[in-house]
N, C-alpha and C positions, 0 to 999 in steps of 0.2 A: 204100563205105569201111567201114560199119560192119556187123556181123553179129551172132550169136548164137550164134557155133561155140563161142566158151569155154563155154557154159552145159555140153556138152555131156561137158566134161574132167573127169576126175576129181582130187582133190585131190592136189597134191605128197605120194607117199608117203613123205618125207623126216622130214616132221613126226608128233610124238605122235599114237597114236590117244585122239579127244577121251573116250573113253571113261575112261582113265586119267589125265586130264587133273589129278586131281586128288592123285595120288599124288606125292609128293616126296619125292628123297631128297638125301644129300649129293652134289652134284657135279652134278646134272642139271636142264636146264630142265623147269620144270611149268606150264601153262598153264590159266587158270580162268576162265569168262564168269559174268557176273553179270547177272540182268535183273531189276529192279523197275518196279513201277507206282506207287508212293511213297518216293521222287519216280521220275517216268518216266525216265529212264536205263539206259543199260548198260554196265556196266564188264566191260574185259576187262585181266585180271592175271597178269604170267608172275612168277613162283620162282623164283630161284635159289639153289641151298646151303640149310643146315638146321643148326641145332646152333650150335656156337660159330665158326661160321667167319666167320660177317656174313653174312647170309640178303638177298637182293638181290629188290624188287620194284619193277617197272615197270606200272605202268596207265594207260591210256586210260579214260578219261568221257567219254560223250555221250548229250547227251541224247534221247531220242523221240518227245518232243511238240513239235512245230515252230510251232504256235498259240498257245502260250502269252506273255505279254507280256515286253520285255524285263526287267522287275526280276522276273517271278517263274522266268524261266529262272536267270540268277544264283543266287536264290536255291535254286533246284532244282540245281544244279549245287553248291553246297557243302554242302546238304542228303547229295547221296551222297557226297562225299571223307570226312561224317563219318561215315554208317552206315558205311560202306567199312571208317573204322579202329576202328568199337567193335564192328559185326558179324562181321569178317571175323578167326579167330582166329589167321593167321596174321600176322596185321600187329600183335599185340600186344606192346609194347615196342619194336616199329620205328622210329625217330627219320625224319620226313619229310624229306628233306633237299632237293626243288627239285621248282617244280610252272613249268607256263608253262600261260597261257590262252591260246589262240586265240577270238578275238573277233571280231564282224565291224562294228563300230564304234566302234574305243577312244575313241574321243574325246569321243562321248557315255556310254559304258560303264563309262569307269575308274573312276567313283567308287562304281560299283556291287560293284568288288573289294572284299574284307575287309583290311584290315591282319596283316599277314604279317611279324613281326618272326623268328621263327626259323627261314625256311624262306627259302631262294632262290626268287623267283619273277620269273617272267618273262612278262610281256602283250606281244602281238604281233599287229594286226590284222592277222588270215589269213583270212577268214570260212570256220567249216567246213562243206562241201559239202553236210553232210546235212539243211539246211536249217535251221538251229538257230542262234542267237546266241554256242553259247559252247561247246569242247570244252576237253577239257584233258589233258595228260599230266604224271604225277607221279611221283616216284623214292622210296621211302626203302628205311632197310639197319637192320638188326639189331645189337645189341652196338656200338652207336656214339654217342658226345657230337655233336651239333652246338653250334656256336657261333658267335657274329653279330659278323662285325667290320664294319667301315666303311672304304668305301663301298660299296652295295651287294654284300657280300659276306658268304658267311656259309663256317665250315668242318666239314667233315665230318670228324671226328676219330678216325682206327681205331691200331691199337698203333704200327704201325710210317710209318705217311702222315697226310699230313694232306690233305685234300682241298677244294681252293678251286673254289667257284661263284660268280660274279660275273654281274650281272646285270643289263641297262636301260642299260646306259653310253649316253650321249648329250650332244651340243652343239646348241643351237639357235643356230647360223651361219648357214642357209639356203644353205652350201656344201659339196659331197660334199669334198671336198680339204681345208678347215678342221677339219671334224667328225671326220673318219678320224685324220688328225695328234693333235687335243684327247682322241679316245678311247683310241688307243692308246699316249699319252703319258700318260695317267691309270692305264692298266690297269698299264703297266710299272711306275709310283710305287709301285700294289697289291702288285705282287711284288716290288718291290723291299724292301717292308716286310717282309714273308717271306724276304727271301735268295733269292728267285728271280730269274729271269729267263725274260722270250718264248721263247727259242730253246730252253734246258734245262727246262723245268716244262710249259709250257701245250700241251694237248692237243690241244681243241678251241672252237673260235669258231663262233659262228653271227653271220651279220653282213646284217642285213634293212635292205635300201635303200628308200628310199619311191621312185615312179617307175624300178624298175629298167632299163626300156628307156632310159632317158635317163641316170638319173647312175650306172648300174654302171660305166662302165670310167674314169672320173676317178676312182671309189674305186677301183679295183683300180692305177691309178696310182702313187695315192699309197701304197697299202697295200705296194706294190714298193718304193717309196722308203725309204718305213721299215722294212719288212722286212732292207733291204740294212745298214741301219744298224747293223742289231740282226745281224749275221750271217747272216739266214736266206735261202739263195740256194740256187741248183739244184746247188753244191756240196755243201753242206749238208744242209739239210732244207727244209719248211714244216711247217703245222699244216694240221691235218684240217679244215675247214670247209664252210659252206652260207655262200651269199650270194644271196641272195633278195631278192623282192619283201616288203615288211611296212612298215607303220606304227605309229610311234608315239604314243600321245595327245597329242604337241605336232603339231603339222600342222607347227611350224616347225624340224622337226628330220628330216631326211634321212635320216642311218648312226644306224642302234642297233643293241649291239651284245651278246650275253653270251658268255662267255668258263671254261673248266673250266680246270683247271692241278693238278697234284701236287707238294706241297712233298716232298720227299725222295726223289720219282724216283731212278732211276740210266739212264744211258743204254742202258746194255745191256738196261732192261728194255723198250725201246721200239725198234717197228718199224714200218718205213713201207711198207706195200702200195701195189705198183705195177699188177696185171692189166697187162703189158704187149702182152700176147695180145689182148684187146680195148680196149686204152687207152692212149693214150700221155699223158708227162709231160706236167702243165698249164702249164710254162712255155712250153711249145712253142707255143701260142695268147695266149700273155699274163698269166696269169694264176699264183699262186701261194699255191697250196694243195697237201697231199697230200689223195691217192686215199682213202686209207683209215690210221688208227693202231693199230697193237696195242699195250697195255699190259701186259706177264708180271709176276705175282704169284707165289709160290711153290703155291696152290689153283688159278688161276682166269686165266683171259683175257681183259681188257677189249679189243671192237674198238669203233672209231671209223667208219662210210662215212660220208665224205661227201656233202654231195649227189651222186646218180649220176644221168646222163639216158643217153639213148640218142646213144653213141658210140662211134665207131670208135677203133685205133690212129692212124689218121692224125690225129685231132682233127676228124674229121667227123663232120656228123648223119647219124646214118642211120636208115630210113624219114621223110624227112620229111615231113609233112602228114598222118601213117596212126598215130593215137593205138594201135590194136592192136597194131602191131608194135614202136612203140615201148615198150609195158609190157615187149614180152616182152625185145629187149635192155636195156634198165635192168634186170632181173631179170636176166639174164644174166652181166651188167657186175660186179651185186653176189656173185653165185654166186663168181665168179671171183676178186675181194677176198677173198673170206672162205676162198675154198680156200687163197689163201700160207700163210693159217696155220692149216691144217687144220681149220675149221671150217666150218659148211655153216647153211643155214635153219633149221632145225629150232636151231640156237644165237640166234637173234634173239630181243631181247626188246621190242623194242617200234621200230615207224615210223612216220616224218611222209611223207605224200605231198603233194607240190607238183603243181596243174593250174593251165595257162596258161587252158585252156576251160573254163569251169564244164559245160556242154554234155554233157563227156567224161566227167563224174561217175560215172554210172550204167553206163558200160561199166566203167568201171576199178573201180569196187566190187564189181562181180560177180563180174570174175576175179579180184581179191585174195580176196575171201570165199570161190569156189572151190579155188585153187589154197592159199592159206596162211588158213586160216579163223581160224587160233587167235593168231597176232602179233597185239600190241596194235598199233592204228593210229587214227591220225586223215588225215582226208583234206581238203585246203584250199585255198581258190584265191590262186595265190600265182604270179605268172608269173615262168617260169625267165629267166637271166640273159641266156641267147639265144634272140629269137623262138622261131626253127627247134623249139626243144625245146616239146612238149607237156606231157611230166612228167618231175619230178624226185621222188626217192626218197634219202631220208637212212637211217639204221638205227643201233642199239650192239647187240651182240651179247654174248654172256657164254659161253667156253668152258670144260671142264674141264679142266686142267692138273697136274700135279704136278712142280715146278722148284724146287730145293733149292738153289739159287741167290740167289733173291731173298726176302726176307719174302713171309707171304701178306697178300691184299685186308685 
């Protein structure tokens, strides 16, 4: 089943040569690795934009010492997000605006976090593959106010949007069908203090079920229920999401949930990627989510994938039981998302990969390191929503644009 043929491939010519990795200009992804021995870490950082447009950075942190105990990994791990923002001079003046830890025991873990009042953060026991207690991926943007409203929410404020992160939503019910209703009853209150609404504003959810094999499909139930209520049907739309495996530091709470949304959206600036060539609609198995979101700025392209696994048009697995083949359709799946709106890999700025095996680890690092060396990435064992799937692969991408149509980012 498993081999060593990837070692042998050369990287996707798609992407930057890492040579120039460091060069940036307006309008172009830039990609930069970072490795210390104080603290052991390596961060990898992609650019986007320069100047006054709102300079857009996504990185990964992880750490390399896999021995160390857990409160001084912690501590190593916020050790570099700080040399990060006083070393690194691109990120000077950057307002951080959402960080999420993956963890591999929140429970005992959480109070090892800092207090995080103007930054969206988000803990989610994923444990990361590479043997270590604690990765993280972080966002901030340039030329921008954040501000902290409540609950759990904080905004990202540029001239013409305001941008909501919301974050940890959770009910301790010890019922996937209670807690789904109480969070997305709570989220809508959130936008509705905004003049929003689910169906006009909110982007993207990520929605981590503790025991996915047992209570994902009474959440996805319910989540159809409410959905219907709120207008969002296969007439309509859905929102871009992951529904995964994940924990929260209460053991007694099920669905957690975070949630992005855009106050002053316009419809026209948004578009639902379908891949119908390898994908069919998710209502067709049940479930309701879109494939992928685009967001049109007048500079720039926000895309949304959702979790992708290896699937067919029909709604089948395919290769199943063969983690190889499956990377390469989920890569395929996402190729195809990201072509409706003309942008391609080498526009990624940062992915979460989801393994149902921890096992699989080391072959799927390989090839990802081989084939896209330069994406920020964290990789975490996190089992997808159906057995059958080995892995799942989420991603936002940032394309360049010029549409005089709508404000820019």
């Amino acid at each position: 089943m498993y081999s060593n043929s990837y070692i042998k491939k050369k990287p996707n010519a798609s992407l930057p040569n890492p040579k120039n990795s460091a060069r940036i200009e307006n309008g172009t992804m830039a990609y930069k690795k970072i490795v210390w021995t104080n603290p052991m870490a390596e961060v990898n950082l992609t650019i986007f934009g320069s100047g006054k447009s709102g300079a857009e950075f996504h990185a990964t942190i992880e750490l390399t010492d896999t021995v160390a105990d857990t409160e001084m990994q912690f501590k190593a791990v916020e050790t570099a997000i700080e040399r990060l923002q006083i070393e690194t001079e691109l990120l000077h003046n950057a307002s951080p605006v959402f960080k999420r830890y993956f963890v591999s025991d929140a429970i005992n873990q959480a109070y090892l976090l800092p207090e995080n009042k103007d930054i969206a953060v988000s803990v989610v026991q994923q444990p990361p593959l590479n043997g270590t207690k604690v990765s993280v991926w972080m966002y901030w943007v340039k030329n921008s106010r954040v501000s902290t409203m409540k609950p759990n929410t904080i905004c990202l404020e540029r001239p013409s949007f305001r941008h909501l992160y919301t974050t940890q939503m959770h009910s301790r019910q010890k019922n996937e069908v209670a807690e789904t209703y109480f969070i997305f009853d709570n989220y809508t209150e959130i936008l509705t203090a905004r003049h929003c609404t689910l169906k006009d504003n909110c982007i993207r959810t990520w929605i981590y079920v503790q025991g996915v094999d047992i209570h994902y499909e009474k959440m996805v139930t319910a989540r159809k229920t409410y959905f219907d209520r709120e207008d969002l049907t296969d007439k309509t739309h859905y929102i871009a999401s992951t529904g995964i495996e994940g924990k929260y530091k209460y053991p007694d709470s099920i669905i957690l949930m975070d949630a992005y949304s855009i106050e002053g959206v316009k419809k026209e600036q948004i578009t639902y990627l379908q891949g119908l060539s390898h994908l069919n609609p998710t209502i067709e198995y049940g479930v309701t989510f879109e494939r992928a979101t685009a967001v049109d700025y007048a500079d720039r392209r926000h895309i949304y994938v959702s979790g992708t696994a290896s699937i067919d048009n029909k709604g089948q697995i395919v290769h199943p039981l063969c983690i190889e083949k499956q990377i390469e359709r989920t890569f395929e799946n996402i190729r195809i998302l990201l072509s409706e709106t003309q942008a391609g890999m080498a526009d990624i700025a940062q992915m979460i990969v989801y393994l149902r095996d921890t096992a699989d680890y080391q072959l799927v690092n390989e090839y990802i390191d081989i084939h896209y060396p330069q994406i920020p990435k964290v990789i975490v064992w996190a089992p997808v929503c159906r057995p059958g799937w080995l892995i799942e692969i989420e991603c936002i991408a940032i394309k360049a644009t010029e549409n005089n149509r709508f404000e820019p980012f």
